[in-house]
C-alpha positions as CSV (number, residue, x, y, z in Angstrom):
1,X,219.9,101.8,-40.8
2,X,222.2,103.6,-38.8
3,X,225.3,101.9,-38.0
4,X,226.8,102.5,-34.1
5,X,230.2,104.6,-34.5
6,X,232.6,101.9,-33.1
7,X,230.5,99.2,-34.9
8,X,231.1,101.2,-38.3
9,X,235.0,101.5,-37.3
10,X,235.1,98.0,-36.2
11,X,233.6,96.8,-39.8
12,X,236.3,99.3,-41.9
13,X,239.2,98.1,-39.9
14,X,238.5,94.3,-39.7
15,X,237.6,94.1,-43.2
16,X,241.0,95.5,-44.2
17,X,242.5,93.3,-41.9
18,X,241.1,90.5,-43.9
19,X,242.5,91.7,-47.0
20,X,245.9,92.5,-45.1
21,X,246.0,96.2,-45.5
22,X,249.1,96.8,-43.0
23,X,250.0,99.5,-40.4
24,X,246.5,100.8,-39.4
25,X,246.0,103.4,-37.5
26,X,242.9,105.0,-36.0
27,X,242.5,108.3,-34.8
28,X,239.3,109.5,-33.0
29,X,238.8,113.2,-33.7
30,X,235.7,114.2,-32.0
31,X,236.4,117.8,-31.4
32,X,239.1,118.5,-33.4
33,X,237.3,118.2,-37.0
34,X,233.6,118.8,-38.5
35,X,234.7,116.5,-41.1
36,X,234.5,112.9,-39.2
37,X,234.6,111.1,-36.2
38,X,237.3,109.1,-36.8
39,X,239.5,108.3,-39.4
40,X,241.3,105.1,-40.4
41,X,244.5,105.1,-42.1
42,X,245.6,102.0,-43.6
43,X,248.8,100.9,-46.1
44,X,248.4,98.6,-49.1
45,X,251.1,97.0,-51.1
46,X,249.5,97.4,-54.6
47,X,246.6,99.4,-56.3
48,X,244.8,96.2,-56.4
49,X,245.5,95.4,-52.7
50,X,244.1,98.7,-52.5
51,X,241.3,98.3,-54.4
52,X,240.6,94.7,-53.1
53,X,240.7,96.4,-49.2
54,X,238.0,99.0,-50.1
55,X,235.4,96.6,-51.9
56,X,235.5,94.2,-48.8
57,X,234.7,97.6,-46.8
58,X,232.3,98.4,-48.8
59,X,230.8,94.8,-48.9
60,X,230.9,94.7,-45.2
61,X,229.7,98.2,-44.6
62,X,226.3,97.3,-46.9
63,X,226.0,93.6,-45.0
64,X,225.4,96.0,-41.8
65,X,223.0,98.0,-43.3
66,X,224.9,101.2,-43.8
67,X,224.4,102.6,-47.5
68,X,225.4,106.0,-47.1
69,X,229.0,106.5,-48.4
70,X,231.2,107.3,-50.6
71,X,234.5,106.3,-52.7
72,X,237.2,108.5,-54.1
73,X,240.2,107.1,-55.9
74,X,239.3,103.9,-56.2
75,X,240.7,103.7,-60.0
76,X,243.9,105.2,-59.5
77,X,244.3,103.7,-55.8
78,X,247.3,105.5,-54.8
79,X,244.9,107.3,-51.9
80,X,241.9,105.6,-51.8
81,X,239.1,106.8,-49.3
82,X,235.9,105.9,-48.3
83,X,234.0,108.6,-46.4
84,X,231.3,106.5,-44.5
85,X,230.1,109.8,-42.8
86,X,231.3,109.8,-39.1
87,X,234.2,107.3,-40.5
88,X,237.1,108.0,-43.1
89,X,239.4,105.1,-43.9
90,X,242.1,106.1,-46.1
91,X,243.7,103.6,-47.7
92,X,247.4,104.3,-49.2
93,X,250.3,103.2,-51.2
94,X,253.0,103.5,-48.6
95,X,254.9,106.6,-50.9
96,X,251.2,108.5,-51.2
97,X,250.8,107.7,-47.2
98,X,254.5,109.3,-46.4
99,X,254.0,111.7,-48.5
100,X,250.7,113.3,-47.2
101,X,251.9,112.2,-43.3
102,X,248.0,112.3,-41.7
103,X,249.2,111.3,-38.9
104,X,251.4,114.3,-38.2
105,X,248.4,116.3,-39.2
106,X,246.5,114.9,-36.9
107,X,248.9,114.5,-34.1
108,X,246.9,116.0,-31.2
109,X,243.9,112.8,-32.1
110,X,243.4,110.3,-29.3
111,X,243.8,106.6,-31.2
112,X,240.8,105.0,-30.9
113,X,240.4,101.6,-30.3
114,X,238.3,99.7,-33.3
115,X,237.5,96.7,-31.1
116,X,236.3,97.9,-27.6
117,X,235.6,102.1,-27.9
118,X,238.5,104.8,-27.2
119,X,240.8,103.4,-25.4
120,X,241.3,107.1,-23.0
């Protein structure tokens, strides 16, 4: 089944929500990358918060009918991602996240709205 972009972003950010990831961000980078759509970029406080984040993802992601992704990281869980195809949540200890900055790299995305669509 073929999960509807803000659906699928919807899913990955409310689940971490629920697990309390902190300070998410979502950037929508439909013509800036051939990589995804949009990513999500979320903090944890612990490698099991981490961890803990990205199997209720997962969970939710399956429960909608979307099978097609991928984990990397999960058993160091300093960077944590899940590449969901046209969604990438990236889920970081807050060192690993200021360290790699994503949001600087990806300054000129538009955030994206993971409840009602882009927001511009």
């Amino acid at each position: 089944m073929v999960v509807p972009l803000s659906e699928k972003v919807a899913i990955c950010y409310n689940s971490a929500l629920e697990k309390k990831a902190r300070d998410l961000v979502v950037l929508d980078l439909r013509g800036l990358s051939d990589v995804a759509d949009v990513f999500i970029i979320a903090t944890v406080n612990s490698r099991t918060q981490a961890q803990t984040v990205v199997t209720a993802i997962e969970g939710a992601l399956r429960e909608a009918g979307d099978k097609d992704y991928h984990i990397e990281g999960y058993k160091t869980a300093r960077w944590t991602l899940i590449d969901a195809g046209d969604v990438i949540v990236h889920v970081f200890l807050q060192e690993t996240r200021d360290y790699y900055g994503l949001e600087r790299v990806w300054a000129d995305a538009v955030p994206f709205d993971a409840t009602a669509g882009l927001e511009k």
